[in-house]
N, C-alpha and C positions, 0 to 999 in steps of 0.2 A: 203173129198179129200184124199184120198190115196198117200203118197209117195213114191217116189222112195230108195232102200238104199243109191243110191248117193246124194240125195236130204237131205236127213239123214244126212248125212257127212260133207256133204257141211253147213247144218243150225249148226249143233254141231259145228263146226268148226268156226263158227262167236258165237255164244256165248260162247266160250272158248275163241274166242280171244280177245272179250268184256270184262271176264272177267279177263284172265292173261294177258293178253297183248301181248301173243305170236300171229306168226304170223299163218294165216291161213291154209299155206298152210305144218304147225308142226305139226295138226292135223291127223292124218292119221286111218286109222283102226287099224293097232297094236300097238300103240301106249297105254299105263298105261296112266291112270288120275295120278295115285300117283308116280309110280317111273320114267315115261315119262316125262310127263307133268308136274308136280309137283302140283299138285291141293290138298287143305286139305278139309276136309270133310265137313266145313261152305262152300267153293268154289265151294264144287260138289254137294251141298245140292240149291243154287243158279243157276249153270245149271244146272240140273233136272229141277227145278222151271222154268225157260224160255223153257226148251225143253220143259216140258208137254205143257204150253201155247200156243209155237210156231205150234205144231204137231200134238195140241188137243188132246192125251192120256194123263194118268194119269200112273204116275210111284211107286209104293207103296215103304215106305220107305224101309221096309224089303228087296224089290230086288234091293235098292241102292248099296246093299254091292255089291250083287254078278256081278254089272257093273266096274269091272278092267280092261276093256279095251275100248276103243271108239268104236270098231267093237262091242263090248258086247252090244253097250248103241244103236248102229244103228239094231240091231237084236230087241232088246229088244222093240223100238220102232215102227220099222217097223208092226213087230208081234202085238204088241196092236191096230193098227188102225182096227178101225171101217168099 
């Protein structure tokens, strides 16, 4: 099943807010995991880990870095499905 980028958004957005506590709708696309959102790198090693499960791709650690933005991690996603 293919997602939508909104659909993207929308699941990042609840495990982010799983795990900081913030609220859902902080999420946004331009929004920094690090200087936004304040997410540290065990945080964002943890959603990755729910996003791959939730969305069924696999995100290789190597392109963890280059996801600094929530719009980056909905692209990046998107683009991987099968």
């Amino acid at each position: 099943m293919a997602y939508t980028e909104q659909e993207v958004l929308a699941g990042l957005a609840e495990i982010v807010s799983e795990e900081t506590g913030l609220p859902t709708d902080a999420v946004v696309a331009e929004k920094s995991f690090t200087d936004d959102l304040d997410i540290d790198s065990l945080s964002m090693m943890t959603i990755v880990t729910h996003a791959e499960d939730k969305f069924g791709v696999r995100i290789p650690d190597e392109e963890v870095k280059n996801l600094a933005t929530v719009g980056d991690a909905v692209s990046f996603i998107t683009g991987a499905q099968a």
